[in-house]
ZADO-1210 file (C-alpha; in nm, 4 decimals, padded with zeros to 6 digits):
<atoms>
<atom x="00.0000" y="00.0000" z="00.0000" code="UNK" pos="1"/>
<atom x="00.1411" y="00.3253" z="-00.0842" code="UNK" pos="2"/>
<atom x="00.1598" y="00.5784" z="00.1844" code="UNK" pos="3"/>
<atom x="-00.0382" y="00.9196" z="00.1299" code="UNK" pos="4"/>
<atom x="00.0156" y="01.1122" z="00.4399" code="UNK" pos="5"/>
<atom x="00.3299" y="01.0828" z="00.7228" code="UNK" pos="6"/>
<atom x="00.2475" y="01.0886" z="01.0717" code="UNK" pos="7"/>
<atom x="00.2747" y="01.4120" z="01.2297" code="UNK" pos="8"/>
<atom x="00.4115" y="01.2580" z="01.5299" code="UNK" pos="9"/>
<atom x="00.7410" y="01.1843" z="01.3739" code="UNK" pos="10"/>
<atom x="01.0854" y="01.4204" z="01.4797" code="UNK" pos="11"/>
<atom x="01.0566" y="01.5230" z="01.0871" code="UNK" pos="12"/>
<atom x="00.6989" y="01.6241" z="01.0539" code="UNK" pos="13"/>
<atom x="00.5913" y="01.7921" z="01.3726" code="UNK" pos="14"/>
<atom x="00.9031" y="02.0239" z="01.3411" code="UNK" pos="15"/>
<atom x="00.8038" y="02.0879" z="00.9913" code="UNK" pos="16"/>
<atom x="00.4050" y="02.1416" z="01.1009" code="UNK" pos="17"/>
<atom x="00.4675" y="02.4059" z="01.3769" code="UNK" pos="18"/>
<atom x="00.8457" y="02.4931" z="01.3729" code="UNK" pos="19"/>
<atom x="00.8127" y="02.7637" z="01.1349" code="UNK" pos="20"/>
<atom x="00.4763" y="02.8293" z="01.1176" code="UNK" pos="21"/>
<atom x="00.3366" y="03.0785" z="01.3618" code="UNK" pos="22"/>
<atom x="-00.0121" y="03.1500" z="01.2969" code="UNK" pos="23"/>
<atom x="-00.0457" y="02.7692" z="01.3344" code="UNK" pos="24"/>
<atom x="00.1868" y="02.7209" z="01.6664" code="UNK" pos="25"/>
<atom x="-00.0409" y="02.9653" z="01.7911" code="UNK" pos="26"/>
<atom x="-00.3628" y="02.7745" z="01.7388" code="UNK" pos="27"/>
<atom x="-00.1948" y="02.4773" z="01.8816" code="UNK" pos="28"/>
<atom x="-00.0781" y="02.6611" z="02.2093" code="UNK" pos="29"/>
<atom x="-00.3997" y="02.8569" z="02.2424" code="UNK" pos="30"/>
<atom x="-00.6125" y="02.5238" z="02.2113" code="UNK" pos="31"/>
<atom x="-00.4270" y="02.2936" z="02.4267" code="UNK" pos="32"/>
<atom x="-00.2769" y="02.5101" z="02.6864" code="UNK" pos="33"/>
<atom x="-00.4850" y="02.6637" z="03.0145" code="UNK" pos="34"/>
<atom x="-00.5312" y="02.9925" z="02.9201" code="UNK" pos="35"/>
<atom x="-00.7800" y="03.2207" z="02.9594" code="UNK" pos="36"/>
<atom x="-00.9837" y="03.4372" z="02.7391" code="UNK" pos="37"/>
<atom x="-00.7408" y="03.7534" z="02.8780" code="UNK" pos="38"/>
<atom x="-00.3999" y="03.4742" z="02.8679" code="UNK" pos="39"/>
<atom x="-00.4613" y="03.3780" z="02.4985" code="UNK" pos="40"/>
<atom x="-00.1190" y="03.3842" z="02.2570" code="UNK" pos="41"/>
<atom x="-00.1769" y="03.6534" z="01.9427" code="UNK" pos="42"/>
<atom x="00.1672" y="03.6944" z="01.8089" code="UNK" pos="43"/>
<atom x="00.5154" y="03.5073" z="01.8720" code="UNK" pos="44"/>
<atom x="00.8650" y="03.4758" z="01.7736" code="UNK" pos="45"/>
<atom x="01.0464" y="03.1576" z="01.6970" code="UNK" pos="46"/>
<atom x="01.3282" y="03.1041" z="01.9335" code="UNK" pos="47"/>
<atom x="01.6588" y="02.8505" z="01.8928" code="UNK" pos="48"/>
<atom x="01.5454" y="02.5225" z="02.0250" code="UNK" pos="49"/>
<atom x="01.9172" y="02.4726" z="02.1785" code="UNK" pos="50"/>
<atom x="01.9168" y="02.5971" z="02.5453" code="UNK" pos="51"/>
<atom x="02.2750" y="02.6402" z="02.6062" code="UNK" pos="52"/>
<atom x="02.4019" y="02.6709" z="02.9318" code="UNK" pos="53"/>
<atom x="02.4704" y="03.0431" z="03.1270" code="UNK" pos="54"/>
<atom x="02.7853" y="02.8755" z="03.2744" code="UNK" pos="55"/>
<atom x="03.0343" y="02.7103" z="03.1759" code="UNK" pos="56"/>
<atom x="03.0081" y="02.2893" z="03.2354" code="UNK" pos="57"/>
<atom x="02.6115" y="02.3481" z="03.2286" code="UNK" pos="58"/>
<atom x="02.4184" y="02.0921" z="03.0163" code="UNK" pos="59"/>
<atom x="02.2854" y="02.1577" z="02.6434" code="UNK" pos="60"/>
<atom x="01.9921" y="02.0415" z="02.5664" code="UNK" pos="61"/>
<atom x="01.7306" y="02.0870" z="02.2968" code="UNK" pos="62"/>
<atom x="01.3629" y="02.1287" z="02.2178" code="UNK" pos="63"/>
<atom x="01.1390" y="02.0257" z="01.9854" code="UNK" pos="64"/>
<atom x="00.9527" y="02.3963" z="01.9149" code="UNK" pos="65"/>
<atom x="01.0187" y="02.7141" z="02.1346" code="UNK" pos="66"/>
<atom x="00.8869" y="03.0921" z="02.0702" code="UNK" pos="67"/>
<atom x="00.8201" y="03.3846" z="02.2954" code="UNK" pos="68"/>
<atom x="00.4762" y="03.6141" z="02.2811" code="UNK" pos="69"/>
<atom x="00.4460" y="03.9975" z="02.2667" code="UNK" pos="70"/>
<atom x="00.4465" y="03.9921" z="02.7081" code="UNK" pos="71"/>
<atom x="00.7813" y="03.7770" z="02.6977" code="UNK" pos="72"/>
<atom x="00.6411" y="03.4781" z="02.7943" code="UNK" pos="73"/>
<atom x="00.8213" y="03.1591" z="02.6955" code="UNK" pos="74"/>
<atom x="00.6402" y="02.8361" z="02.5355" code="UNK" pos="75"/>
<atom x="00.8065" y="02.5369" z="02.5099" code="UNK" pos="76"/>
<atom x="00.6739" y="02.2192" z="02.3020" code="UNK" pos="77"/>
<atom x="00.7909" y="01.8685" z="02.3349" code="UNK" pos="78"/>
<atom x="00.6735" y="01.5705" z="02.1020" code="UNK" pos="79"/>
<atom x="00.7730" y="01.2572" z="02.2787" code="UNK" pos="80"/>
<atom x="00.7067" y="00.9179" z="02.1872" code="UNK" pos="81"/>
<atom x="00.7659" y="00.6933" z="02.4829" code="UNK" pos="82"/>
<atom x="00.7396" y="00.8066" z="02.8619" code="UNK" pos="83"/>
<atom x="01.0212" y="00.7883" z="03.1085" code="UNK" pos="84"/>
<atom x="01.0777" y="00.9298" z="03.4489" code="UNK" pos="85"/>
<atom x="01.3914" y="01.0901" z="03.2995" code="UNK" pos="86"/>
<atom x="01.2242" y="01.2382" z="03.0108" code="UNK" pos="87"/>
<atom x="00.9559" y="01.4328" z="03.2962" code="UNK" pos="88"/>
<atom x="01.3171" y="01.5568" z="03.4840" code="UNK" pos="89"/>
<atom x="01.3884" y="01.6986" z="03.1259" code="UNK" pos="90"/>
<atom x="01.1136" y="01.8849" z="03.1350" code="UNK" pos="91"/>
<atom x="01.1460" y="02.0525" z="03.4531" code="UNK" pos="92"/>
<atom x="01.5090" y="02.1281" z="03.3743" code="UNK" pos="93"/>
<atom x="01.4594" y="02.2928" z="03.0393" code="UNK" pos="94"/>
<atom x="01.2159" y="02.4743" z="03.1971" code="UNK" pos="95"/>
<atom x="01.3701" y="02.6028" z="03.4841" code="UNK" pos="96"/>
<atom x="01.6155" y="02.7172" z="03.2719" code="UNK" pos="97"/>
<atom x="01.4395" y="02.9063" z="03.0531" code="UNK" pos="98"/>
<atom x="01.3090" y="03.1003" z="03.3524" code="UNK" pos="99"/>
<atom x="01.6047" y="03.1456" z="03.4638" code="UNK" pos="100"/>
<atom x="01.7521" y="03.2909" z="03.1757" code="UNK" pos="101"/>
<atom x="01.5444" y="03.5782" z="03.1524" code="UNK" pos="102"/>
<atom x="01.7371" y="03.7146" z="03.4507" code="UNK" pos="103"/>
<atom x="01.9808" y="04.0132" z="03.3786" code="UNK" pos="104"/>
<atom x="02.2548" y="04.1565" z="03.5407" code="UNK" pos="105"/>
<atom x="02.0308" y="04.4575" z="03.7398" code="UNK" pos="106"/>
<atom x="01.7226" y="04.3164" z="03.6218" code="UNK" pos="107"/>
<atom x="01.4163" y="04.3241" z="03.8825" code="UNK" pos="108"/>
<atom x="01.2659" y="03.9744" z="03.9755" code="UNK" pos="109"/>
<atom x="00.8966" y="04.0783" z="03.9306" code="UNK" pos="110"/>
<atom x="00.9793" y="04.1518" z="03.5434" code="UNK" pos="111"/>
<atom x="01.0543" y="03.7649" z="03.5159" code="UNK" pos="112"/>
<atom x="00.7703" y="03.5829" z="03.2395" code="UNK" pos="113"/>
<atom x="00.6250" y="03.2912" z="03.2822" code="UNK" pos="114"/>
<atom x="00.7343" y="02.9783" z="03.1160" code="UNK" pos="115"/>
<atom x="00.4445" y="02.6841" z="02.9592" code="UNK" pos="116"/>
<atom x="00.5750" y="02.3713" z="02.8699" code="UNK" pos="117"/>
<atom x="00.3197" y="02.1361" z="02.6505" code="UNK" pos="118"/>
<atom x="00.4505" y="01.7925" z="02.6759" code="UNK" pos="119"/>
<atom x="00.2509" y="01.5623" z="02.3468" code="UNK" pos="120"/>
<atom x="00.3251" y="01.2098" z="02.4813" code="UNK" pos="121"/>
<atom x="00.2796" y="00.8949" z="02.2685" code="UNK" pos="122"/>
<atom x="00.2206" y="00.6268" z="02.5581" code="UNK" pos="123"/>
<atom x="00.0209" y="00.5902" z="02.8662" code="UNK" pos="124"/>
<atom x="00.2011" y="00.7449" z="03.2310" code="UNK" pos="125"/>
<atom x="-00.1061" y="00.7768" z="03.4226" code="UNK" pos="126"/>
<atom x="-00.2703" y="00.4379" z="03.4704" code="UNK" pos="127"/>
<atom x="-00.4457" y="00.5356" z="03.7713" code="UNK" pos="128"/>
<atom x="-00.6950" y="00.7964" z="03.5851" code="UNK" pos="129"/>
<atom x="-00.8865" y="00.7895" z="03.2432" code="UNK" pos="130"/>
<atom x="-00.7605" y="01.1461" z="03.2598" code="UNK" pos="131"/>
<atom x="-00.5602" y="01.2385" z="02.9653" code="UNK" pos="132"/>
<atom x="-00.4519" y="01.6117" z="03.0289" code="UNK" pos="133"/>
<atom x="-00.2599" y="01.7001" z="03.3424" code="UNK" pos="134"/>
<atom x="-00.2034" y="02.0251" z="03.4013" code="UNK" pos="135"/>
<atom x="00.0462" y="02.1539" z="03.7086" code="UNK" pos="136"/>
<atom x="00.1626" y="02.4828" z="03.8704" code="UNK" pos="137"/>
<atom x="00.3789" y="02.5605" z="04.2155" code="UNK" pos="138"/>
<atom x="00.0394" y="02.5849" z="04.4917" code="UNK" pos="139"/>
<atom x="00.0005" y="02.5496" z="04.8037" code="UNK" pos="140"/>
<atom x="00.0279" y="02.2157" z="04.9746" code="UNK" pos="141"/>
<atom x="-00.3094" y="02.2952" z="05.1654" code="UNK" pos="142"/>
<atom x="-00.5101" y="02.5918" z="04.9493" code="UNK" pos="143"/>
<atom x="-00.4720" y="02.5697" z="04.5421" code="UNK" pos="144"/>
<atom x="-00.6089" y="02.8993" z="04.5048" code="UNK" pos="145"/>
<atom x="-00.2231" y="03.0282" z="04.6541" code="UNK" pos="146"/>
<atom x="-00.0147" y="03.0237" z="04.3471" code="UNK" pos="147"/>
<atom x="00.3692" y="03.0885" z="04.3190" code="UNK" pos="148"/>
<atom x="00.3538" y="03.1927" z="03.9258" code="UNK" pos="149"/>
<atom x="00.6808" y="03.1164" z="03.6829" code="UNK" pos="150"/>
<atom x="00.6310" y="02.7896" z="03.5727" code="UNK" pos="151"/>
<atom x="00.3362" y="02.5754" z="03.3877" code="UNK" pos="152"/>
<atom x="00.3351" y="02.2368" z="03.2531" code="UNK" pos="153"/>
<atom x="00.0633" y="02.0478" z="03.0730" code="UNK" pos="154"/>
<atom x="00.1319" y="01.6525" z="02.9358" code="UNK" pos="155"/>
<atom x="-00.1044" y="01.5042" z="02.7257" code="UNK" pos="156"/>
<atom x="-00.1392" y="01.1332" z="02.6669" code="UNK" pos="157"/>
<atom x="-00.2505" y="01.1286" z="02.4123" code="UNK" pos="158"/>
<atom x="-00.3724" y="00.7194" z="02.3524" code="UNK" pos="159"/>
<atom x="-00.6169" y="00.7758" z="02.6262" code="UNK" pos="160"/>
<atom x="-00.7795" y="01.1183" z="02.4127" code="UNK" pos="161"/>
<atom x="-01.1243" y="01.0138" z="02.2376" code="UNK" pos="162"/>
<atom x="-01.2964" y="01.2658" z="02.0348" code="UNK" pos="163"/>
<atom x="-01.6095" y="01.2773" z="02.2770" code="UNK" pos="164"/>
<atom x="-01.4137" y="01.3323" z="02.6052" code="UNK" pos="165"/>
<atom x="-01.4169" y="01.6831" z="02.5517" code="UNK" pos="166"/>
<atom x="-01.7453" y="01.8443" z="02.5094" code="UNK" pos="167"/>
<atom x="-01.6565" y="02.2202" z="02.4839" code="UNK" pos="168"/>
<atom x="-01.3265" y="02.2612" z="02.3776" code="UNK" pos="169"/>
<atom x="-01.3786" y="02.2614" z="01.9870" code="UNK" pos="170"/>
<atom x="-01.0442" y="02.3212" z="01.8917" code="UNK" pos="171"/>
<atom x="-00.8347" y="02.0937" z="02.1416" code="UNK" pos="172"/>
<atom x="-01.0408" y="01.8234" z="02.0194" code="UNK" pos="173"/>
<atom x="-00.9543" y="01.9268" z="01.6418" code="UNK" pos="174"/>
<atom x="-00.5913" y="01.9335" z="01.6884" code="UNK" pos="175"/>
<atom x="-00.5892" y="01.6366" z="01.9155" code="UNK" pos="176"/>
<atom x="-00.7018" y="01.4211" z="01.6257" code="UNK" pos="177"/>
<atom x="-00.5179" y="01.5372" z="01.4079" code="UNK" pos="178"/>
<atom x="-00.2126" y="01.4248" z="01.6207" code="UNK" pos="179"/>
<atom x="-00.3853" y="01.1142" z="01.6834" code="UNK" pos="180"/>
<atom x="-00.5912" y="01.0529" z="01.3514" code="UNK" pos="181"/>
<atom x="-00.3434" y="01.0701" z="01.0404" code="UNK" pos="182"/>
<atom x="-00.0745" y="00.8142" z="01.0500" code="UNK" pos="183"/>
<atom x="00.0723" y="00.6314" z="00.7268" code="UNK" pos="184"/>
<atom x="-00.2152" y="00.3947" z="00.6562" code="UNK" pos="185"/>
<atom x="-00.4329" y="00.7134" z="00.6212" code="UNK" pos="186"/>
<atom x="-00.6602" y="00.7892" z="00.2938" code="UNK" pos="187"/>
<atom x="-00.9006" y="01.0311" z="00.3663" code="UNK" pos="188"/>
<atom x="-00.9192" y="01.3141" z="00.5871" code="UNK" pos="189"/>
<atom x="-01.2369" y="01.4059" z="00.7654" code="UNK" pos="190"/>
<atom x="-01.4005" y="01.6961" z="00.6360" code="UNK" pos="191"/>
<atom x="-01.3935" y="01.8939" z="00.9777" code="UNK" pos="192"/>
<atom x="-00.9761" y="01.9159" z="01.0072" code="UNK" pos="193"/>
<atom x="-00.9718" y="02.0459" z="00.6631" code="UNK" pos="194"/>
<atom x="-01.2263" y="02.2972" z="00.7231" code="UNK" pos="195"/>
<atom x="-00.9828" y="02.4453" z="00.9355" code="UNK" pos="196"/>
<atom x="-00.7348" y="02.7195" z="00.7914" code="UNK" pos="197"/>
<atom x="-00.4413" y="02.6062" z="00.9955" code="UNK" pos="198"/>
<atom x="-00.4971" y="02.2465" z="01.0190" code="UNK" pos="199"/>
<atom x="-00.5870" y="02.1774" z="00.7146" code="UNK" pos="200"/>
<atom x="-00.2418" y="02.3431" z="00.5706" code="UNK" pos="201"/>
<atom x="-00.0573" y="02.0991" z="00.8281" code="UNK" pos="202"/>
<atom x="-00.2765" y="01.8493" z="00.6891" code="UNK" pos="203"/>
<atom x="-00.1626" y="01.9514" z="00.3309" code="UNK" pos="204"/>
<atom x="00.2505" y="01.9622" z="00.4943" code="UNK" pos="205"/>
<atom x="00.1714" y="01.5993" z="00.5925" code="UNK" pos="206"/>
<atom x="00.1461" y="01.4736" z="00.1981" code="UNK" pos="207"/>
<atom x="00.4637" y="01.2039" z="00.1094" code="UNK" pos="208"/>
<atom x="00.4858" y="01.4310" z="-00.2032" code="UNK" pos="209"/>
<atom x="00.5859" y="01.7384" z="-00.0261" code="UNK" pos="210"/>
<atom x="00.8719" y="01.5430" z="00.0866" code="UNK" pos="211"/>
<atom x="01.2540" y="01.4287" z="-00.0539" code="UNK" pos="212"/>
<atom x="01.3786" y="01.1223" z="-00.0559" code="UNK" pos="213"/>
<atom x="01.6324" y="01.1610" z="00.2373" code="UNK" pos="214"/>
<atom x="01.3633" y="01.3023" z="00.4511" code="UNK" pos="215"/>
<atom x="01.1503" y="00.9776" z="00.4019" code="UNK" pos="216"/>
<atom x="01.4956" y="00.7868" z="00.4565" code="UNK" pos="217"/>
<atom x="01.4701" y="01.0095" z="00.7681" code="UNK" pos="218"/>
<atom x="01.1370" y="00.9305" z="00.8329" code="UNK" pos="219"/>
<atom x="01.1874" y="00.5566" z="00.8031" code="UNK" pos="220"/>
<atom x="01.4610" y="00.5602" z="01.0157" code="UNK" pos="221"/>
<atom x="01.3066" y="00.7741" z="01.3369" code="UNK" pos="222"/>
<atom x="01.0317" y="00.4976" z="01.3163" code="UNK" pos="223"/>
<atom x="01.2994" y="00.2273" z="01.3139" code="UNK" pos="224"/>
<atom x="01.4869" y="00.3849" z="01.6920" code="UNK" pos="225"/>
<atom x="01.1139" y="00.4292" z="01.8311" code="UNK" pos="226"/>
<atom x="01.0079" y="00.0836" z="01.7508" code="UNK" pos="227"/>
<atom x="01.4259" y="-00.0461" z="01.8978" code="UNK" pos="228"/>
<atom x="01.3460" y="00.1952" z="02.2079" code="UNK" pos="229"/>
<atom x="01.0310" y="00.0275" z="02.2528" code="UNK" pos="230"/>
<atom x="01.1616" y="-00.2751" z="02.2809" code="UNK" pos="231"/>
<atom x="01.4997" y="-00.2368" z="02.4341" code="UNK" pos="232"/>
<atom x="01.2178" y="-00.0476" z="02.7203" code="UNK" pos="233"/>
<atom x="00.9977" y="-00.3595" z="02.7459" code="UNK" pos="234"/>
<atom x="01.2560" y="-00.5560" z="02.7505" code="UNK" pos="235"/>
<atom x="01.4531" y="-00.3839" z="03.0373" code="UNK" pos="236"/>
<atom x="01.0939" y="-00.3448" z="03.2672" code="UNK" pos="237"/>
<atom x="01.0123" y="-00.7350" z="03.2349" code="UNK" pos="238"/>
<atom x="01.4011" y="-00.8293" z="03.2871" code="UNK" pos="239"/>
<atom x="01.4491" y="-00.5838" z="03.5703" code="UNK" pos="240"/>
<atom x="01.1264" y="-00.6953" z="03.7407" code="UNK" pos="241"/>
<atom x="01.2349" y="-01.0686" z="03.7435" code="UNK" pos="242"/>
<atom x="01.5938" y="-00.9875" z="03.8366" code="UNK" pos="243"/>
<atom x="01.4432" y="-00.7640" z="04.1168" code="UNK" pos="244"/>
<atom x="01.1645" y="-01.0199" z="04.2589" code="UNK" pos="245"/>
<atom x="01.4694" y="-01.2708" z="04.2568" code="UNK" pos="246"/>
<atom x="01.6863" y="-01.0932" z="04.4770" code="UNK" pos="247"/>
<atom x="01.4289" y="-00.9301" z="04.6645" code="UNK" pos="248"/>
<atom x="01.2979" y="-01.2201" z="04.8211" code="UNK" pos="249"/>
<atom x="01.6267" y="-01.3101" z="04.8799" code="UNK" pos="250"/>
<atom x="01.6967" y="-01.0159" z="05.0664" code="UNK" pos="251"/>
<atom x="01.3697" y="-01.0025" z="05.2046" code="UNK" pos="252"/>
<atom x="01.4288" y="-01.3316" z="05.4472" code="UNK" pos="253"/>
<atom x="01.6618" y="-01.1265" z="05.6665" code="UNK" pos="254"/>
<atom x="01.5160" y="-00.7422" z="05.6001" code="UNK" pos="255"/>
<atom x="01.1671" y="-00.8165" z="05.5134" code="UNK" pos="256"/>
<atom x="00.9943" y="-00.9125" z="05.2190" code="UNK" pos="257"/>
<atom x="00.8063" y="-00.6055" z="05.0973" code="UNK" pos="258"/>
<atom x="01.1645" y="-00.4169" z="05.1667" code="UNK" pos="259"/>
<atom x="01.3963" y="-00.6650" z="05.0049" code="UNK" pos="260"/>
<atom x="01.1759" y="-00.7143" z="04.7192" code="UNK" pos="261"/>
<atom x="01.1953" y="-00.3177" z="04.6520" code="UNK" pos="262"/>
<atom x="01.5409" y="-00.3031" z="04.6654" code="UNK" pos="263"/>
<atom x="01.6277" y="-00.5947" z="04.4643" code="UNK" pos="264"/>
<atom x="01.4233" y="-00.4577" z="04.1799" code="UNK" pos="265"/>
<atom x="01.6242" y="-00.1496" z="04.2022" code="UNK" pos="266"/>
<atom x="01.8999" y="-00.3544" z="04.1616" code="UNK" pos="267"/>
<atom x="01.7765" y="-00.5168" z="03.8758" code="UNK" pos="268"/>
<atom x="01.6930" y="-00.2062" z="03.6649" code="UNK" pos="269"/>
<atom x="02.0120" y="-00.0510" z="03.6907" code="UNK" pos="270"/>
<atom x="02.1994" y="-00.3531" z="03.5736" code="UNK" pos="271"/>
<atom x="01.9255" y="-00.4021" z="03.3291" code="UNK" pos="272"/>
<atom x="01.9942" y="-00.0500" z="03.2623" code="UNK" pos="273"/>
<atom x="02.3587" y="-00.0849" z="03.1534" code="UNK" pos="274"/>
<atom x="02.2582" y="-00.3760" z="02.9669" code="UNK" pos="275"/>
<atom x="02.0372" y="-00.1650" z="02.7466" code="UNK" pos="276"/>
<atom x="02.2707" y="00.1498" z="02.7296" code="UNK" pos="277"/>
<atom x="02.5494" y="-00.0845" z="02.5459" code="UNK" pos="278"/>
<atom x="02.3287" y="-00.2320" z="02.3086" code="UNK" pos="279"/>
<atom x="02.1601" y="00.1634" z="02.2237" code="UNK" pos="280"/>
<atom x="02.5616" y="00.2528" z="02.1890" code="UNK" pos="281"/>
<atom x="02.5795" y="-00.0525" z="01.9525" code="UNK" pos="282"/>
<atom x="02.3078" y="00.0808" z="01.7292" code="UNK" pos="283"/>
<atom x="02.4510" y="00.3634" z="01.7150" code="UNK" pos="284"/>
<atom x="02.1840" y="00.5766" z="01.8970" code="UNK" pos="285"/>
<atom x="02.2887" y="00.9795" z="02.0558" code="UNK" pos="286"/>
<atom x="02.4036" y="00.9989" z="02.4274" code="UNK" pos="287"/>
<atom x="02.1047" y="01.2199" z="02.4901" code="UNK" pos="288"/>
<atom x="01.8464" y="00.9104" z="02.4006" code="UNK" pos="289"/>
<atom x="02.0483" y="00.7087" z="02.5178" code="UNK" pos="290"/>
<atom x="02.0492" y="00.8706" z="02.8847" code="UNK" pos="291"/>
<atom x="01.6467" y="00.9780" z="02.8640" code="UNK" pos="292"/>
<atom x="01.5716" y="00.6350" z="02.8242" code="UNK" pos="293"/>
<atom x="01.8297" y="00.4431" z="03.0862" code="UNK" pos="294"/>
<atom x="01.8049" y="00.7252" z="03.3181" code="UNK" pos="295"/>
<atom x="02.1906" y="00.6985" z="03.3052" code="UNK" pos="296"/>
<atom x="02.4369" y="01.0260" z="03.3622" code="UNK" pos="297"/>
<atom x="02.6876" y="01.1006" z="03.0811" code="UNK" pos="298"/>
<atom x="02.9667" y="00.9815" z="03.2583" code="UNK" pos="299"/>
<atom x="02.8107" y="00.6454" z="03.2942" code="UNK" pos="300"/>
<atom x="02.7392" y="00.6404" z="02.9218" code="UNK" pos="301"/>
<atom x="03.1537" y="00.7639" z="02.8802" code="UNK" pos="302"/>
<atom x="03.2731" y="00.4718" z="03.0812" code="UNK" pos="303"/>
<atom x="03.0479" y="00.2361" z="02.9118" code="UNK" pos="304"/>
<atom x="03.2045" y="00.3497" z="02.5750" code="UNK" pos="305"/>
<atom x="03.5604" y="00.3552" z="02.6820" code="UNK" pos="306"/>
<atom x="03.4575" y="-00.0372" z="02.7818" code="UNK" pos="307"/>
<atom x="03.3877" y="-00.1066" z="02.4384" code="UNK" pos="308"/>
</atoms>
């Protein structure tokens, strides 16, 4: 079957959907986000997707889309395929630092912006809720309504989203199945995404015809690490869990069994964890993957390639 349309939750497609196209970021932000009517996005301006360190030693790391509004307020958008504790760390970190950043030498503290970070997540985190979106700010331990401003995160998972679990939010639900609806094997596009101005030009940026043959080499080959990551990830949960169980009940004759069991699973993952890293370095695969998805540090990952 020949493809038609490319899934606009590849690397390749959602940076070509929204990283350059503002009136359409926009949309996206405006729909998904928690804003209100007098918080809504009008105009931004594209910003480098590297966050490089303000000191020297700091850690690079880089975004999928990032642009600033008229008020200076930062937005940050990730497109991430499989969920990791590591990967939610990431989050925090890039955006802590883009808060921080703002800061200048004589600057005043109450001129600081605040920083949203949308998180689009391919897999399921929450297991515990049919809730999908989860929104979170700095509040109170005891009164929500007490809010330290600065920094906003919403994730979205989005295999739990279904087109009637929103009821009023017209366009979240529009752009949500678009992310969700359109994948390779697609034909036809419903009539209501195309009715849109903005999605139905991402819709038209989604066509295999708009694209070369080394960005469908490209394509192919982001498809090919998510499906190895997958597995190298299922692999290392139902290898670590054994391992751990093993020596847990081991341990747990002398320290007790709910405690031993714990810590022999912990033991388990991070040998399971090494395990994984070598074969990712075998394949090939960046540091930065590498470490989001072992929860490794990159001196770990140096040793491990000095060992091979």
């Amino acid at each position: 079957m020949v493809m038609k349309y490319l899934d606009p939750k590849a690397d390749l497609t959602f940076k070509k959907i929204f990283g350059n196209h503002p009136k359409r970021l926009i949309s996206l932000l405006n729909a998904l986000l928690p804003l209100s009517e007098e918080e809504q996005i009008h105009e931004i301006k594209y910003l480098p997707t590297e966050l490089v360190p303000q000191l020297e030693g700091g850690k690079n790391t880089i975004v999928d889309v990032l642009c600033t509004d008229v008020r200076g307020r930062k937005f940050c958008v990730e497109m991430q395929m499989e969920w990791s504790d590591a990967f939610q760390q990431r989050v925090l970190f890039n955006a802590s630092k883009l808060y921080v950043s703002q800061a200048k030498k004589g600057g005043k503290y109450s001129e600081l912006q605040p920083v949203y970070s949308l998180n689009l997540i391919n897999d399921i985190f929450a297991h515990d809720t049919p809730d999908f979106i989860h929104n979170y700010r700095i509040v109170h331990d005891k009164d929500s309504n007490k809010v330290i401003e600065g920094l906003h995160f919403t994730f979205i998972e989005l295999p739990k989203f279904t087109p009637h679990s929103i009821a009023d939010k017209r366009m979240m639900v529009l752009w949500l199945r678009f992310l969700t609806e359109i994948n390779s094997n697609t034909k036809d596009i419903p009539a209501d995404l195309l009715n849109d101005p903005e999605i139905g030009k991402a819709v038209e940026d989604l066509e295999v015809s708009g694209f070369t043959d080394a960005e469908l080499r490209a394509y192919d080959k982001f498809w090919d690490s998510v499906s190895v990551e997958r597995t190298l990830l299922d692999d290392r949960y139902q290898k670590g869990m054994e391992e751990g169980m093993e020596k847990g009940m081991e341990k747990g004759m002398e320290k007790g069994r709910a405690e031993g069991i714990e810590e022999g699973r912990a033991e388990g993952m991070s040998q399971r964890s090494l395990e994984i890293a070598r074969k990712m370095l075998a394949k090939g695969m960046d540091e930065a993957s590498i470490m989001d998805m072992t929860g490794l540090t990159a001196e770990e990952i140096k040793l491990l390639k000095a060992e091979m």
